[in-house]
C-alpha positions, 0 to 999 in steps of 0.5 A: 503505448495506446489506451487500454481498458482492464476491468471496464477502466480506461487506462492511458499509460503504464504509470496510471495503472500502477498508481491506480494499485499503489498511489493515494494518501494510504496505500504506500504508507500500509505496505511500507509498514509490512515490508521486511516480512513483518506480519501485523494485524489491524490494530497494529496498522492502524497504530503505525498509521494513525491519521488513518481511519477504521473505514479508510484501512479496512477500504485500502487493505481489500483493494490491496489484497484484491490486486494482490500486494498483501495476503490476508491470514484469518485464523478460527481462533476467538476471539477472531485474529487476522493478519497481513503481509506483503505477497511477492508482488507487494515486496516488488512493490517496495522497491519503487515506494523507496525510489518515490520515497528518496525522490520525495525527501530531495525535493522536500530538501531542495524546498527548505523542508525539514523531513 
């Protein structure tokens, strides 16, 4: 497959591109914590991922949202209460984050690594 560029970013291959949506150190833990249809809030992400800063799941939560893998639900109630989920694209999502999350824990077995 030839190189592409989407969004003024070169992209070499079909892997690139989607760990550009889903790769990093944060990405995949914040949508593992929403799938099954759990609906949480920032605090409550933020409590399941707590190595994670303020800045840093703010940060990936918009790019999640901007690529569309999770809904952002704002109600006008006060004080302010906001809501993520996983869109139907982020559920696709789920799938591969299992199979990389299976693959990971053998190789962590194979290395002598106690998950």
């Amino acid at each position: 497959m030839p190189e592409f560029i989407h969004h003024n970013k070169l992209y070499y291959n079909p892997v690139e591109f989607a760990m550009d949506r889903i790769g990093g150190t944060w990405k995949m833990p914040i949508l593992w914590r929403l799938k099954g249809g759990k609906v949480l809030r920032f605090s409550e992400l933020k409590k399941a991922i707590p190595k994670i800063t303020d800045k840093m799941l703010t940060t990936q939560l918009r790019e999640l949202e901007a690529h569309g893998f999770v809904l952002r639900q704002v109600y006008a109630v006060v004080p302010p209460k906001t809501e993520y989920s996983l869109t139907e694209r982020g559920q696709r999502a789920i799938q591969v984050i299992e199979l990389i999350r299976e693959y990971g824990l053998e190789l962590m077995q194979e290395e002598g690594i106690e998950a």
